[in-house]
C-alpha positions as CSV (number, residue, x, y, z in Angstrom):
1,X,-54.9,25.4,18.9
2,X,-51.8,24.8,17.1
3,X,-49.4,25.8,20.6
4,X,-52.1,23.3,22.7
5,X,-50.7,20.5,19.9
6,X,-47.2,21.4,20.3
7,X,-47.5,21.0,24.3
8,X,-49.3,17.8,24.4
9,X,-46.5,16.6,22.5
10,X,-44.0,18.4,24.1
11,X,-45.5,17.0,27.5
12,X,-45.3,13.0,26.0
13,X,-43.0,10.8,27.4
14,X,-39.9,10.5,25.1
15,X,-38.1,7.3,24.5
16,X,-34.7,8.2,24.5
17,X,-32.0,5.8,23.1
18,X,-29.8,4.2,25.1
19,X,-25.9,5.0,26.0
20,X,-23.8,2.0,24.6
21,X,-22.6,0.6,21.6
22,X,-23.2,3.5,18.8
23,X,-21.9,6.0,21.3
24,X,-18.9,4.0,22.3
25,X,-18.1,3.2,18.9
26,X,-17.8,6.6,17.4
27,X,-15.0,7.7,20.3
28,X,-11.2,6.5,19.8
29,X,-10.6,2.7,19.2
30,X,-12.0,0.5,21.9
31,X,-8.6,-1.7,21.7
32,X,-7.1,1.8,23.3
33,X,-9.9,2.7,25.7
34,X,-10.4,2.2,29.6
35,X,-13.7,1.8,30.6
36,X,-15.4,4.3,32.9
37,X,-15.2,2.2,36.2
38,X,-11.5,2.6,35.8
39,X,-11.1,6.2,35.6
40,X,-10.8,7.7,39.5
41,X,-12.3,10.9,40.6
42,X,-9.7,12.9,42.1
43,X,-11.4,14.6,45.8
44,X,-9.7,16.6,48.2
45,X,-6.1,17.9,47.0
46,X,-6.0,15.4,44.4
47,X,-6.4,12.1,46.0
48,X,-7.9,9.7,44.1
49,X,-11.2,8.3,45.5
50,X,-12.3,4.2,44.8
51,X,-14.0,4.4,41.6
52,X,-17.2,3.0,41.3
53,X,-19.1,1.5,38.0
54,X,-21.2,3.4,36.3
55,X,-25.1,2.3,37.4
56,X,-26.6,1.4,34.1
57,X,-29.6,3.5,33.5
58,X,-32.8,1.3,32.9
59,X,-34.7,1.6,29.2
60,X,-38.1,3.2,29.1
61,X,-40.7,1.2,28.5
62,X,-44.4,2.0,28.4
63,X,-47.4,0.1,27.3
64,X,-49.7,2.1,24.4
65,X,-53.6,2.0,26.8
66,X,-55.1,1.6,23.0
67,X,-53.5,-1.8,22.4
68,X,-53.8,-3.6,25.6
69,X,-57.2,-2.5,25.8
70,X,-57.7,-4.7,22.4
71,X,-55.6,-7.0,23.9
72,X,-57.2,-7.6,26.6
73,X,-60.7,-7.9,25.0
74,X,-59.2,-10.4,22.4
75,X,-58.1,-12.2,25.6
76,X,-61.3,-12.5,27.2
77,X,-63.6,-13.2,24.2
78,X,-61.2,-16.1,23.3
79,X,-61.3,-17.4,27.2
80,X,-65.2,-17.3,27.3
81,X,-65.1,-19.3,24.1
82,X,-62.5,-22.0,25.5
83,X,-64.5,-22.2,28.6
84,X,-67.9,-22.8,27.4
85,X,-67.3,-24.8,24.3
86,X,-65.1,-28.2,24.1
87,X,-64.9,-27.9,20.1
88,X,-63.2,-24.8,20.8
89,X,-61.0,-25.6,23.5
90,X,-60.0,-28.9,21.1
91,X,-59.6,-26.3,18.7
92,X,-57.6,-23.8,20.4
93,X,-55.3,-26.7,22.0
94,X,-54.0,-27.9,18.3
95,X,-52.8,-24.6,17.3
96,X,-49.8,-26.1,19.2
97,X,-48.8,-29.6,17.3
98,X,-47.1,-30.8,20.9
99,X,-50.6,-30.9,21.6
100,X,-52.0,-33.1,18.5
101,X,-51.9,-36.2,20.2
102,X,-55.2,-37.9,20.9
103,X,-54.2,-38.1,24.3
104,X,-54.5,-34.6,24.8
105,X,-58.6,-34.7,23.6
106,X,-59.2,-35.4,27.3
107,X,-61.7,-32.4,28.6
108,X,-58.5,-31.5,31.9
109,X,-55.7,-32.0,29.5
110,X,-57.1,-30.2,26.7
111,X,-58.2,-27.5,28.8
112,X,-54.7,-26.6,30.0
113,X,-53.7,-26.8,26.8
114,X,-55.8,-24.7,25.5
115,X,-54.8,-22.1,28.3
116,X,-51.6,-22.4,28.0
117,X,-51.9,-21.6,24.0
118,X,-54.0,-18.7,24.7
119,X,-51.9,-17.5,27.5
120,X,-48.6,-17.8,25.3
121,X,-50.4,-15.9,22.7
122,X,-51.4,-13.3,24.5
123,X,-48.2,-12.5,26.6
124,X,-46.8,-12.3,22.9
125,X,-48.9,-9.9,22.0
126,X,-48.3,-7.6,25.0
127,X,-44.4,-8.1,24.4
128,X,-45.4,-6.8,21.1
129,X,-47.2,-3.8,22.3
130,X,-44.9,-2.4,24.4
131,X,-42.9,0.9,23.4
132,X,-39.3,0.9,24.0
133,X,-36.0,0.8,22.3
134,X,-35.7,-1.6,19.6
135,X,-32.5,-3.7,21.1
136,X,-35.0,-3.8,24.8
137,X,-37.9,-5.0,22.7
138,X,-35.7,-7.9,21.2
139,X,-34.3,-9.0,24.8
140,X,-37.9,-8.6,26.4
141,X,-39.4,-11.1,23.3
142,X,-36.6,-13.2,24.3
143,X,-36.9,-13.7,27.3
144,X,-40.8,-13.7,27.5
145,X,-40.8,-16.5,24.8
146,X,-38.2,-18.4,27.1
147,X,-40.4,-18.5,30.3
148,X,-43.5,-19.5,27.3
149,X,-41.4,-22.6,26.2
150,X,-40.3,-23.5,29.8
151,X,-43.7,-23.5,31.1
152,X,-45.6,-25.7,28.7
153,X,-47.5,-28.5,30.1
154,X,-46.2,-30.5,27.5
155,X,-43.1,-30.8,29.9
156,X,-44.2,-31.8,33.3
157,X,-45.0,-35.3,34.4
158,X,-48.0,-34.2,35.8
159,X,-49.1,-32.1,32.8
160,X,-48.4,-34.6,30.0
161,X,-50.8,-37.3,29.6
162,X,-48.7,-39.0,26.6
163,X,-46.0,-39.6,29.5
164,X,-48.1,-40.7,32.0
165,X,-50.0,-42.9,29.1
166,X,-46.4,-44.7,28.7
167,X,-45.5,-45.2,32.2
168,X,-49.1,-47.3,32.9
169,X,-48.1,-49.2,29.7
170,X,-44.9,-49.7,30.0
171,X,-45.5,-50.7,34.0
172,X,-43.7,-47.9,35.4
173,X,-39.9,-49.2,32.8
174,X,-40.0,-45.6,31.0
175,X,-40.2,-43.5,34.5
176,X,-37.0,-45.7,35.3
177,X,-35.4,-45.7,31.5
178,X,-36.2,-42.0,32.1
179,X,-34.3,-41.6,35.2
180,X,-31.5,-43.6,33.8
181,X,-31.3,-40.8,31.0
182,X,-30.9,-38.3,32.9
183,X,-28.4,-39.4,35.4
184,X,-26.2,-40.5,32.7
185,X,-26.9,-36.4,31.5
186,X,-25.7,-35.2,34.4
187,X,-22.7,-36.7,34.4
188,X,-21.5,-35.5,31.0
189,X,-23.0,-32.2,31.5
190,X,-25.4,-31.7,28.9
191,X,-28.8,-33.1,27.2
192,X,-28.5,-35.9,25.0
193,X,-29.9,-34.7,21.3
194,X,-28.7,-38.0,19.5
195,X,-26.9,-41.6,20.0
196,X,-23.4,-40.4,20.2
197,X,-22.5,-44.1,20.3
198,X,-23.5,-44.6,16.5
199,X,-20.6,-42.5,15.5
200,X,-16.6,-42.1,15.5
201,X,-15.0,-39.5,13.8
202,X,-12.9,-40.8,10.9
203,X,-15.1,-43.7,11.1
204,X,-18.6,-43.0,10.2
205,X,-18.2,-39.0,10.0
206,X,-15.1,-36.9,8.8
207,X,-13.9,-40.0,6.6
208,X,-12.9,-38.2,3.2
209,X,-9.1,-39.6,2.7
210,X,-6.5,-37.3,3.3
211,X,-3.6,-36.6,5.2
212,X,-2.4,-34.2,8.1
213,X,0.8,-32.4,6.5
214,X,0.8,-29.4,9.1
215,X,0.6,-28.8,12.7
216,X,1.6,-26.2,15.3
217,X,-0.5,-25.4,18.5
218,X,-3.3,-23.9,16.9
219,X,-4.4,-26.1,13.5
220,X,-3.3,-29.5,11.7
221,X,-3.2,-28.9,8.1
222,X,-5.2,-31.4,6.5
223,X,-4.7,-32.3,2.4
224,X,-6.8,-34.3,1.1
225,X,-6.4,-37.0,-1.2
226,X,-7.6,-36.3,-5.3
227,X,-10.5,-37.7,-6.6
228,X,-10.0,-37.0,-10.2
229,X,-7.1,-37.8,-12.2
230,X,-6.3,-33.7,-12.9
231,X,-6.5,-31.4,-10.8
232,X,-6.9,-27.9,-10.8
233,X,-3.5,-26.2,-10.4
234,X,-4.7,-23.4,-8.0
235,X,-5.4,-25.1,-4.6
236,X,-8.6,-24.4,-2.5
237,X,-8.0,-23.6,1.4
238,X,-10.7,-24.3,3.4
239,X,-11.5,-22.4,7.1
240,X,-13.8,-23.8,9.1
241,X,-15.4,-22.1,12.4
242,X,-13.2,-22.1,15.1
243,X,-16.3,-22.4,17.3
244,X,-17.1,-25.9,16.3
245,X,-15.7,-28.8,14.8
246,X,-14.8,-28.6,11.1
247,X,-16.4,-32.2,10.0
248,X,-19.9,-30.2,9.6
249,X,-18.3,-29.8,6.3
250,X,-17.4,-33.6,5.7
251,X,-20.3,-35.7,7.8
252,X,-21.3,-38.5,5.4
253,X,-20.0,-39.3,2.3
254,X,-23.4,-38.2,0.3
255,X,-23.5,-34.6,2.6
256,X,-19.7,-33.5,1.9
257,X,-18.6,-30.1,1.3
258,X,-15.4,-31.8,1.3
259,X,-15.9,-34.3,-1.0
260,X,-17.9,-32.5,-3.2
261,X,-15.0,-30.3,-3.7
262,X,-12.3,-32.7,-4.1
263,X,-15.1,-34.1,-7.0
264,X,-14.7,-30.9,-8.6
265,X,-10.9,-31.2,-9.5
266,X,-9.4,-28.9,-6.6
267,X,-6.7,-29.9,-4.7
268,X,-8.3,-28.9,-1.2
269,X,-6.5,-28.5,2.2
270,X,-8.7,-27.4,5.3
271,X,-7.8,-25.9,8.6
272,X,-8.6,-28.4,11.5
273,X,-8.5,-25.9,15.2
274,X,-7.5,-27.0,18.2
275,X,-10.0,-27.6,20.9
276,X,-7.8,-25.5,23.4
277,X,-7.7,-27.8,26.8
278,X,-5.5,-24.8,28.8
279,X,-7.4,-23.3,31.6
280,X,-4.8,-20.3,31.1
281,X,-5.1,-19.7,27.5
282,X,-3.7,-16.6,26.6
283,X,-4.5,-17.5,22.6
284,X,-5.2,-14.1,20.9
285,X,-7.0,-12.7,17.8
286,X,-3.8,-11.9,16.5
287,X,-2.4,-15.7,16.9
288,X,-5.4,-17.0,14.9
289,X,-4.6,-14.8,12.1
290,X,-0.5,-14.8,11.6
291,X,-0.2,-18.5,13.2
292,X,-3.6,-19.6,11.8
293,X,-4.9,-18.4,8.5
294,X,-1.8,-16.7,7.0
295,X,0.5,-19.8,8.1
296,X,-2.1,-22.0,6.7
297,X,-1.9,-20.3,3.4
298,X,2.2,-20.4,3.2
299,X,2.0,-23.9,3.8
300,X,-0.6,-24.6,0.8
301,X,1.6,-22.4,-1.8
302,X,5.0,-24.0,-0.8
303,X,3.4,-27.5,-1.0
304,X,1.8,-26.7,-4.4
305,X,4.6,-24.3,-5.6
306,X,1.6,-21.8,-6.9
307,X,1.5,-18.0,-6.2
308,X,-2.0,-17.9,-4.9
309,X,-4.4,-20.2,-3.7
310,X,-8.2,-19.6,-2.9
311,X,-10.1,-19.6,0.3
312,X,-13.2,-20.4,1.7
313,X,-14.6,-19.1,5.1
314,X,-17.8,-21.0,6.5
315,X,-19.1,-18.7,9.5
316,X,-16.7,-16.8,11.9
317,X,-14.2,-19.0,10.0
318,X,-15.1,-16.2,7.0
319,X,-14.4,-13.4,9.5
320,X,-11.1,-14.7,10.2
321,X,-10.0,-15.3,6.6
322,X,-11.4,-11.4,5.8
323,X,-9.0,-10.5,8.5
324,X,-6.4,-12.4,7.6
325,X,-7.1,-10.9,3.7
326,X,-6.7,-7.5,4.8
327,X,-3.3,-8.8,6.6
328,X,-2.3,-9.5,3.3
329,X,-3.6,-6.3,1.3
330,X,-2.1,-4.3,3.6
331,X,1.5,-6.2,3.1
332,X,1.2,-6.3,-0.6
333,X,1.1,-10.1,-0.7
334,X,-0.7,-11.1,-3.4
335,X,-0.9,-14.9,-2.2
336,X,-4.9,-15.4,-3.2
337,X,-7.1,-15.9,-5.9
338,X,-10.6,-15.7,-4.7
339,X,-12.4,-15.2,-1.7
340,X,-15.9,-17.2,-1.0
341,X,-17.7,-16.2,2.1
342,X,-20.6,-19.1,4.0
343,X,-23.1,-17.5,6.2
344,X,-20.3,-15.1,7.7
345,X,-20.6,-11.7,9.1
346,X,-17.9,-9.3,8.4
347,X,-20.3,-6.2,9.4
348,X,-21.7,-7.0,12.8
349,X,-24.8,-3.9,12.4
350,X,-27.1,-6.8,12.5
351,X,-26.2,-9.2,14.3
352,X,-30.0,-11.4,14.7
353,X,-31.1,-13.1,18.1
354,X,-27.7,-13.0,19.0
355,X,-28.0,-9.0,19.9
356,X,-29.8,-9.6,22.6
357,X,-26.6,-11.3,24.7
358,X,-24.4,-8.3,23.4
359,X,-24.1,-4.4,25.6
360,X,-21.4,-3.0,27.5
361,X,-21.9,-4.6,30.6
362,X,-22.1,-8.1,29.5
363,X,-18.7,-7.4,27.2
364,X,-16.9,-5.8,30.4
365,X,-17.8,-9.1,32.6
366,X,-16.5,-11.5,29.9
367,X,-13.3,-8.8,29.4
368,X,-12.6,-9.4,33.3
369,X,-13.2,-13.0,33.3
370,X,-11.0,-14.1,30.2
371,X,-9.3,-11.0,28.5
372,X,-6.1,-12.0,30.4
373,X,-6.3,-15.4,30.0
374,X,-8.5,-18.1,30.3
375,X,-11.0,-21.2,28.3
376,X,-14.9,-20.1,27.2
377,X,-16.0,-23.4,27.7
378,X,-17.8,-24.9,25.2
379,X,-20.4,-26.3,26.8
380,X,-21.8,-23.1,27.7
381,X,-21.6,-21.8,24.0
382,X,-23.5,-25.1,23.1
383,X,-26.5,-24.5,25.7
384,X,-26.2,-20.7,24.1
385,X,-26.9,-21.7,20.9
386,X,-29.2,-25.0,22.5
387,X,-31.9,-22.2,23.8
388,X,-32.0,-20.1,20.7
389,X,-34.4,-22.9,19.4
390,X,-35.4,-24.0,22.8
391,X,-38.6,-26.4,21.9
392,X,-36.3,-28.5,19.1
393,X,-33.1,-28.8,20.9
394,X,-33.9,-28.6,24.8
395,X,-37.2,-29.1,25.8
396,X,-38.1,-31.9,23.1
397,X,-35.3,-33.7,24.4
398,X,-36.4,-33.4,28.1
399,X,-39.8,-34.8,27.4
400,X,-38.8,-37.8,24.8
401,X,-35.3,-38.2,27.3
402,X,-36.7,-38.1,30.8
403,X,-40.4,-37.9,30.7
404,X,-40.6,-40.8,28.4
405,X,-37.6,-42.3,28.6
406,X,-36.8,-42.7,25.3
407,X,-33.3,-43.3,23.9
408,X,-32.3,-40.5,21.4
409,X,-32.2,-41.7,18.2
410,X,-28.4,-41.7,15.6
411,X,-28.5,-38.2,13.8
412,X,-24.9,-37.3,12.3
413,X,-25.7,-33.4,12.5
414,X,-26.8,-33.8,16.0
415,X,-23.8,-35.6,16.9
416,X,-21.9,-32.7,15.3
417,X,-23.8,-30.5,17.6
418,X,-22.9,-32.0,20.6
419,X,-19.1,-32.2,20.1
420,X,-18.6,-28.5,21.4
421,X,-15.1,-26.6,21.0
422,X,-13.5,-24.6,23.9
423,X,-12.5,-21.2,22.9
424,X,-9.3,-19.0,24.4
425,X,-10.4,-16.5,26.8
426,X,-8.3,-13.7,25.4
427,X,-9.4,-14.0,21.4
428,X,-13.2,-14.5,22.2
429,X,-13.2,-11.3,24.5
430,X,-11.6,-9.2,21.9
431,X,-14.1,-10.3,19.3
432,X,-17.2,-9.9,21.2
433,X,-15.8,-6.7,22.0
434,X,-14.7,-5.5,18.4
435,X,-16.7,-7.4,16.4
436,X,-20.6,-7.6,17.6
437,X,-20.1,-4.8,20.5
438,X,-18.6,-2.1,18.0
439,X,-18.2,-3.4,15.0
440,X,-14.4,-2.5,14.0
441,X,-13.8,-4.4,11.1
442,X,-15.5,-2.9,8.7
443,X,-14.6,0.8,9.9
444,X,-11.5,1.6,7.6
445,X,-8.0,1.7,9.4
446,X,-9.8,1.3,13.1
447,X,-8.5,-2.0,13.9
448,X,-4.8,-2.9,14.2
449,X,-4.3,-7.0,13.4
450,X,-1.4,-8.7,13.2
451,X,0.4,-5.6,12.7
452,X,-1.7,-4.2,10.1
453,X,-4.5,-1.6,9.6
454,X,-8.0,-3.5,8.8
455,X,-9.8,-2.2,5.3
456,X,-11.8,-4.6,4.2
457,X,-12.1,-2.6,0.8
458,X,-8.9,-4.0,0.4
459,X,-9.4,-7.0,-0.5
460,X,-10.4,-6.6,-4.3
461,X,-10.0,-10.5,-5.1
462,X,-12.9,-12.0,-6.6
463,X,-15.8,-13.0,-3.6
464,X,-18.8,-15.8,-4.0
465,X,-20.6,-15.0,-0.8
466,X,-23.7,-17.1,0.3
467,X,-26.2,-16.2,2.5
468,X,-29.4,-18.5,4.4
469,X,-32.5,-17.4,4.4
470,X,-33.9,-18.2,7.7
471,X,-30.4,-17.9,9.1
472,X,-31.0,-16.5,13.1
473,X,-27.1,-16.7,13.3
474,X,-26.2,-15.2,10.4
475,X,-29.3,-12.6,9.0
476,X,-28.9,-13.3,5.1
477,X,-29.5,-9.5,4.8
478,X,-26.3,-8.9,7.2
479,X,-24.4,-11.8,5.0
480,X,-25.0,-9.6,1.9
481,X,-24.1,-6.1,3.8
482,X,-21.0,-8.1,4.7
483,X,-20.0,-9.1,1.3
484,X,-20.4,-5.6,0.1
485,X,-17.5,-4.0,2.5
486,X,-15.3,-6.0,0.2
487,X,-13.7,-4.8,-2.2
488,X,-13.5,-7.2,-5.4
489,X,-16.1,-8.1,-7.7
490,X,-19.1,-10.2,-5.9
491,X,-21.5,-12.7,-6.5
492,X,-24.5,-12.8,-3.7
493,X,-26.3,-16.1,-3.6
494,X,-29.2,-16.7,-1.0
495,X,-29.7,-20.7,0.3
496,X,-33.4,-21.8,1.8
497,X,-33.4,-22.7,5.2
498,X,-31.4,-21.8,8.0
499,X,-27.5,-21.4,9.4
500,X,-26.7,-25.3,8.8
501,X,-29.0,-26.4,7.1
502,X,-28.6,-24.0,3.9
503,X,-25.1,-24.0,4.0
504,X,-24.8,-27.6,4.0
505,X,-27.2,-28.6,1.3
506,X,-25.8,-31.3,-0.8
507,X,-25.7,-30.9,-4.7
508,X,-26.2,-35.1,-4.7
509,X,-29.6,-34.6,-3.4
510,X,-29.9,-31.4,-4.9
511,X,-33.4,-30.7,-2.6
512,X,-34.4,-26.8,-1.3
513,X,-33.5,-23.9,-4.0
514,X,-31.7,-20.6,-3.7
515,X,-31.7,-16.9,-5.3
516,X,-29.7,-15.4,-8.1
517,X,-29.6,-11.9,-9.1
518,X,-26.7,-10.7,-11.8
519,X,-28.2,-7.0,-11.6
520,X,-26.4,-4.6,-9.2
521,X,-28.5,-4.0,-6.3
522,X,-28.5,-0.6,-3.5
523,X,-29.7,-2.5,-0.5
524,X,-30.6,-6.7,0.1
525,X,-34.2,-5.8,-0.1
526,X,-33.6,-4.3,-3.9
527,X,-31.5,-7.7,-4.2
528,X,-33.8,-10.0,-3.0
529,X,-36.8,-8.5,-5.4
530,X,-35.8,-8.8,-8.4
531,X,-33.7,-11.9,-7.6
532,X,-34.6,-15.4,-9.1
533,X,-35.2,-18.9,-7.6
534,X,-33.6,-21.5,-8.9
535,X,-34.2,-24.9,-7.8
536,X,-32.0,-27.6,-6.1
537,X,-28.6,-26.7,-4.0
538,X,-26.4,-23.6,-4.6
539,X,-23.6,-26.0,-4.6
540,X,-23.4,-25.9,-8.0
541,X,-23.8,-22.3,-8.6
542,X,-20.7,-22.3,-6.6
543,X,-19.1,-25.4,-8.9
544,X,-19.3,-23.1,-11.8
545,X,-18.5,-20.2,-10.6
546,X,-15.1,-21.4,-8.7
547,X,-14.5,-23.3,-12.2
548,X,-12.2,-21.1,-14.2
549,X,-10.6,-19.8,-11.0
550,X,-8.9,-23.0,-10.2
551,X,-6.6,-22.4,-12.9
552,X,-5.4,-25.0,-15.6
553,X,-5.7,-28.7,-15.4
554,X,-3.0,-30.5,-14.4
555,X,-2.1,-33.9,-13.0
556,X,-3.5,-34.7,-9.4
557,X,-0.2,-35.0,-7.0
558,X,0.4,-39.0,-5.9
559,X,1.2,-37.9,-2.5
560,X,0.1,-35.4,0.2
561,X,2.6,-33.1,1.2
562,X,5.8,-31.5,-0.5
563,X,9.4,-30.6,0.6
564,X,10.0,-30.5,4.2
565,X,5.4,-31.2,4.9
566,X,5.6,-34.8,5.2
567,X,2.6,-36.5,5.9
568,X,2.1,-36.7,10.0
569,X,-1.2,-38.8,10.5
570,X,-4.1,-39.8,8.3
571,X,-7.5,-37.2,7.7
572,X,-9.1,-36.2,10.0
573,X,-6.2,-36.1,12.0
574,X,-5.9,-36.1,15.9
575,X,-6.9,-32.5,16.8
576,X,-10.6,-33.0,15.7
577,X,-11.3,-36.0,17.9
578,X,-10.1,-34.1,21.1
579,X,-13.3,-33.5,23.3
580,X,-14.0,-31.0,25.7
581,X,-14.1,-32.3,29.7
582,X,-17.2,-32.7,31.9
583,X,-16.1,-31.6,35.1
């Protein structure tokens, strides 16, 4: 009995993991290694033969009979129901609230609304019961759940009786308003998620006062202007994401990181990137760090004639300050005084719904198209990061845009959103590669930067690191692993909501909450549980903790700049408004 067990197992398919990433990782450093396509076979007396790539071997994938029998009688008890009963087609319609309008009570209209919910919900639950490899499950729920939001007959003309309710009121003007929208899309290449005519930066957005004292070809230095009459004598560097503009930080006046700060009694200089325009770039990892970060923080200490200053890194602007931090470890500069980490990732083991763009295939396509040179334009990052939340920032626009012809109404954070960043070819290959392909920088001594070995252990300075919540960028789980690779003591603090929207949670309004936990903690689970809410923004946690770290209280400088920085144009300066092309 017991050998008849072992062969019915024996004789079950086996899932077997798939060749890519872990494997890769554990062989020499990638920065070193050719890939497989460019190794020749050598065939008669030596000659080498064309080389051909690998083919990729497909993931197993099986459906368990047990579940999509269930399924399937879920399916068809359900459609019986819908079909027989208009209470329960009604019913089954509004699980979806683009469905809740009255318009949509209509016996056709609610019908295929009430299909298409019990359709989507069932192709879900299929997704969910197949058996394969965790990373193929993730990309097949992806992409199942992008054909489910594409296909909704919430966003057809023919399908939407709301729109078709308008047009017949309206006399036909929101089919032509409609029209008008989207031609006037197509020529700047991308939807329209707000009324980018309601705001100029420096105007209405970015307007905290301050001055440009630095600039070379990849940042403008900006110092801004004191708010109290002393000021901390330890400056405050900020480093924005190089992948967006930096005013998410400093949108209105009431919503400021920046301001806040300067409110505080720092003396605060950010990093303002360049929104590369050359079609050749050949801009490097390595530039960002020694002509970036580390220049960035020479400037601040000759301007403020202080040893040390401290740092702030808000997304993969906190991976490139940690990198820059380990530059400095490994030197034996001692030129900072605390280290506070937004919603970055320094280990790239979790990386969220962003893993399911990210395997050795897709890396070695992007390494052929801009490792050697080249622009990652920005409006391709921006429809990336568009279809990650595909019914609030694509397909809601499409409907109230073109279907309706609606004109999108002024949202600063959408207007942010829009004003996409081109990235050098060369410096995002290597971090897709090293960062979310095979995670280098936290693996002691793998990674070579700026001349230096990469520990992040290093870094023994002390760190405030903030995680969101319901961050799909950022996993607050991956934000704390990432804060424990350092090496200094650490303060974990977990913001509601999401990637922006926790981040940038304003102390004035002081709305949402955020976890605490002052007990030491072996995993983010242990964290999390015995953690404590507090209520209002982690702002001020921050405040207080960043309070006796800005040294003593001195008077706030009269003028920006210092020596030979002299003051080149006013905050935000000129780098910031520059605007990626549309042709």
């Amino acid at each position: 009995m017991q050998r008849d067990q072992e062969n019915k197992k024996a004789a079950k398919p086996r899932i077997r993991p798939r060749k890519g990433a872990a494997a890769r990782s554990s062989a020499a450093p990638s920065a070193q290694a050719k890939p497989a396509r460019d190794v020749a076979q050598k065939k008669d007396g030596g000659k080498p033969s064309m080389a051909l790539p690998p083919i990729p071997k497909l993931p197993m994938m099986q459906f368990v009979p047990e579940k999509m029998q269930a399924i399937q009688k879920q399916y068809l008890e359900d459609l019986s129901k819908v079909l027989v009963s208009k209470p329960e087609m009604d019913k089954m319609a509004a699980q979806d609230r683009r469905f809740n309008n009255p318009t949509w009570l209509d016996s056709y209209f609610s019908g295929l609304a009430a299909l298409y919910v019990l359709n989507s919900r069932t192709l879900n639950a299929m997704t969910d019961a197949v058996d394969t490899d965790p990373k193929t499950h993730a990309r097949l729920k992806f992409m199942v759940q992008q054909w489910i939001d594409a296909t909704s007959p919430a966003n057809f003309f023919a399908t939407n009786p709301e729109v078709q309710q308008k047009m017949v009121a309206s006399q036909g003007e929101s089919l032509r308003s409609g029209i008008e929208n989207l031609v006037q899309d197509m020529r700047k290449g991308r939807i329209s998620q707000t009324d980018e005519t309601a705001f100029e930066i420096g105007k209405n957005v970015a307007v905290t006062p301050g001055e440009v004292v630095f600039q070379n070809k990849l940042f403008q230095l900006i110092q801004y202007k004191p708010a109290t009459e002393k000021v901390g004598a330890i400056p405050m560097l900020f480093v924005p994401p190089s992948i967006n503009k930096f005013y998410i930080m400093d949108l209105q006046q009431s919503s400021s990181l920046v301001k806040f700060t300067v409110d505080q009694g720092h003396t605060l200089f950010l990093v303002s990137w360049i929104n590369e325009q050359d079609e050749q770039s050949k801009l490097t990892w390595d530039d960002y760090i020694e002509q970036g970060v580390l220049k960035a923080i020479d400037v601040v200490l000759e301007i403020t004639g202080q040893p040390r200053t401290n740092v702030l890194g808000f997304c993969i602007g906190g991976t490139i300050a940690a990198t820059a931090l380990a530059a400095l470890a490994a030197r034996k500069e001692d030129k900072v005084n605390s280290f506070t980490l937004m919603t970055s990732l320094l280990d790239f083991s979790n990386t969220g719904v962003l893993d399911v763009f990210i395997d050795e295939q897709q890396i070695q396509m992007r390494e052929q198209q801009l490792a050697k040179g080249g622009l990652l334009k920005g409006t391709e990052l921006a429809s990336t990061f568009s279809f990650l939340r595909p019914n609030d920032l694509v397909w809601n626009y499409v409907v109230s845009n073109y279907l309706k012809g609606e004109k999108p109404v002024p949202f600063d954070l959408l207007y942010w959103n829009s004003d996409s960043t081109n990235l050098p070819g060369p410096f995002y290959a290597w971090y897709l590669r090293n960062m979310y392909l095979e995670n280098n920088l936290v693996k002691k001594n793998r990674l070579t930067v700026a001349g230096e070995k990469m520990d992040l252990s290093s870094i023994t300075v002390p760190v405030y690191a903030m995680g969101a919540r319901e961050d799909h960028i950022v996993p607050w789980d991956a934000a704390w692993v990432s804060a424990m690779a350092l090496g200094g003591p650490k303060r974990y603090v977990l913001g509601a909501s999401g990637h922006i929207a926790g981040s940038i949670n304003p102390a004035s309004k002081n709305k949402r909450s955020y976890w605490v936990n002052e007990q030491p903690a072996a995993s983010p689970q242990e964290w999390l549980e015995s953690a404590t809410e507090m209520p209002g923004s982690w702002w001020n946690d921050w405040a207080n903790w960043l309070e006796n770290k800005r040294g003593e209280m001195v008077p706030a400088p009269t003028v920006a700049g210092g020596g030979v920085y002299k003051p080149i144009e006013p905050a935000p300066g000129s780098y910031v408004k520059v605007r990626i092309s549309t042709n």
